[in-house]
C-alpha positions in Angstrom: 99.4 113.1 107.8 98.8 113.4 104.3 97.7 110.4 101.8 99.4 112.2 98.8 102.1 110.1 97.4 105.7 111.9 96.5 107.3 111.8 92.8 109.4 108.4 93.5 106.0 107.0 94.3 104.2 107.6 91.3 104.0 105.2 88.5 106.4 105.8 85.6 104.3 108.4 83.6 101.7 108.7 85.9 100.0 105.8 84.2 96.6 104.7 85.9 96.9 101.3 86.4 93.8 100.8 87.9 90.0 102.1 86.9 87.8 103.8 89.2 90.9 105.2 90.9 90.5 108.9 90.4 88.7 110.2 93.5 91.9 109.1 94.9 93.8 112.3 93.7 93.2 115.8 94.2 93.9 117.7 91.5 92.1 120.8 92.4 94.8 122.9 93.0 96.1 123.0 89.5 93.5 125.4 88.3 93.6 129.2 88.0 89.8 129.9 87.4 87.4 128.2 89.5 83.6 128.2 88.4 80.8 130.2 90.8 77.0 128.8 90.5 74.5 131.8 90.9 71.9 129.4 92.7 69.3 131.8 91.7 69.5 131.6 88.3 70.3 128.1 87.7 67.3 125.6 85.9 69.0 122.4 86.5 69.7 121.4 83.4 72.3 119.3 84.6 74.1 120.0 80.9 77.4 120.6 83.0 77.2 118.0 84.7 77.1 116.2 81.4 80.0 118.1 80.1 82.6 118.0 83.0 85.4 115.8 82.1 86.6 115.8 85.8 82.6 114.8 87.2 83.5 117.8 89.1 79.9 119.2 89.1 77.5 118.1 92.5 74.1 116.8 91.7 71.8 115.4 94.3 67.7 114.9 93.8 68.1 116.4 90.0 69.5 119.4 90.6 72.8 120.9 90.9 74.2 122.3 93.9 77.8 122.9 93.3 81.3 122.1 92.2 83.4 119.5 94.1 86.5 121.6 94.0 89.3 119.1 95.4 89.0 117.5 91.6 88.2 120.8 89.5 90.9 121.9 87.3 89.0 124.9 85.8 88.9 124.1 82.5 85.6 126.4 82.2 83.4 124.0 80.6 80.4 124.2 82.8 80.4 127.5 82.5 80.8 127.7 78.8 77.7 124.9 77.8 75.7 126.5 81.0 72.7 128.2 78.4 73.6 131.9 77.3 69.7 133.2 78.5 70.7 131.6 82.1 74.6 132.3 82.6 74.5 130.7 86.4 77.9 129.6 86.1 80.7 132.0 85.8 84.9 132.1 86.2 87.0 133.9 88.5 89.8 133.9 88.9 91.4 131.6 91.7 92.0 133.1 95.2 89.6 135.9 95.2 
Protein backbone atom coordinates (compact mmCIF):
# COMPACT_ATOMS: atom_id res chain seq x y z
CA UNK A 1 0.00 0.00 0.00
CA UNK A 2 1.21 3.31 -0.72
CA UNK A 3 2.18 6.16 1.97
CA UNK A 4 1.22 9.00 -0.55
CA UNK A 5 -1.48 11.07 0.81
CA UNK A 6 -4.64 12.09 -1.71
CA UNK A 7 -5.60 15.92 -2.41
CA UNK A 8 -8.24 16.14 0.61
CA UNK A 9 -5.20 15.13 2.65
CA UNK A 10 -2.91 17.75 1.94
CA UNK A 11 -2.65 20.85 3.81
CA UNK A 12 -4.41 23.93 2.36
CA UNK A 13 -1.74 25.16 -0.13
CA UNK A 14 0.48 22.52 0.39
CA UNK A 15 2.00 24.45 3.22
CA UNK A 16 4.94 22.60 5.05
CA UNK A 17 4.09 22.72 8.48
CA UNK A 18 6.82 20.97 9.71
CA UNK A 19 10.88 21.25 8.89
CA UNK A 20 12.90 18.46 7.94
CA UNK A 21 9.82 16.86 6.39
CA UNK A 22 10.78 16.68 2.74
CA UNK A 23 12.28 13.16 2.31
CA UNK A 24 8.71 12.40 3.06
CA UNK A 25 7.57 13.20 -0.51
CA UNK A 26 8.50 12.01 -3.80
CA UNK A 27 8.51 14.39 -6.22
CA UNK A 28 10.61 12.70 -8.78
CA UNK A 29 8.13 12.03 -11.13
CA UNK A 30 7.44 15.65 -12.02
CA UNK A 31 10.50 15.99 -14.16
CA UNK A 32 10.95 15.60 -17.86
CA UNK A 33 14.87 15.59 -18.02
CA UNK A 34 16.64 13.59 -15.73
CA UNK A 35 20.50 14.15 -15.21
CA UNK A 36 23.22 11.11 -16.28
CA UNK A 37 26.71 11.14 -14.34
CA UNK A 38 29.55 9.93 -16.86
CA UNK A 39 31.49 8.30 -13.81
CA UNK A 40 34.56 8.44 -15.82
CA UNK A 41 34.77 11.81 -16.25
CA UNK A 42 33.59 13.15 -13.03
CA UNK A 43 36.48 15.02 -10.39
CA UNK A 44 34.33 15.27 -7.45
CA UNK A 45 33.95 18.57 -7.16
CA UNK A 46 30.90 18.11 -5.37
CA UNK A 47 29.82 21.76 -6.88
CA UNK A 48 26.37 20.06 -7.68
CA UNK A 49 25.92 18.80 -4.89
CA UNK A 50 26.27 22.39 -3.58
CA UNK A 51 23.96 23.64 -6.12
CA UNK A 52 20.94 21.23 -6.03
CA UNK A 53 18.00 22.80 -4.51
CA UNK A 54 16.24 19.35 -4.08
CA UNK A 55 19.81 17.63 -2.24
CA UNK A 56 19.07 15.40 -5.02
CA UNK A 57 22.75 14.66 -5.76
CA UNK A 58 24.42 11.23 -3.68
CA UNK A 59 27.73 11.86 -2.08
CA UNK A 60 29.38 9.26 0.11
CA UNK A 61 33.39 9.30 1.23
CA UNK A 62 33.78 12.82 -0.90
CA UNK A 63 32.79 11.89 -4.00
CA UNK A 64 29.72 11.75 -5.95
CA UNK A 65 28.03 8.74 -7.01
CA UNK A 66 24.74 9.59 -8.35
CA UNK A 67 21.34 11.35 -8.30
CA UNK A 68 18.61 10.19 -5.84
CA UNK A 69 15.92 10.30 -8.40
CA UNK A 70 12.61 9.75 -6.18
CA UNK A 71 13.30 13.72 -5.15
CA UNK A 72 14.82 15.04 -8.60
CA UNK A 73 12.69 17.30 -10.48
CA UNK A 74 15.16 17.96 -13.36
CA UNK A 75 15.72 21.38 -13.06
CA UNK A 76 19.29 20.75 -14.80
CA UNK A 77 21.39 22.50 -12.41
CA UNK A 78 23.94 19.99 -11.69
CA UNK A 79 24.46 19.64 -14.94
CA UNK A 80 24.69 23.25 -15.79
CA UNK A 81 27.47 24.36 -12.76
CA UNK A 82 29.18 20.70 -13.52
CA UNK A 83 32.78 22.49 -15.10
CA UNK A 84 32.56 23.05 -19.02
CA UNK A 85 36.36 21.13 -19.42
CA UNK A 86 34.60 18.09 -17.40
CA UNK A 87 30.77 17.97 -18.70
CA UNK A 88 30.08 14.48 -16.47
CA UNK A 89 26.62 15.41 -16.05
CA UNK A 90 24.31 15.58 -18.87
CA UNK A 91 20.16 15.73 -19.54
CA UNK A 92 17.97 13.40 -21.30
CA UNK A 93 15.15 13.39 -21.73
CA UNK A 94 12.84 11.27 -19.25
CA UNK A 95 11.94 7.71 -20.31
CA UNK A 96 14.67 6.92 -22.59
Amino acid sequence: MSNLKNWKELTPGAVIEEAGNAAEYVTGGWRTYRPVLDEEKCIHCLTCWISCPDTAVIVRDEKMTGFDYDHCKGCGVCADVCPKKVQAISMEQEGK
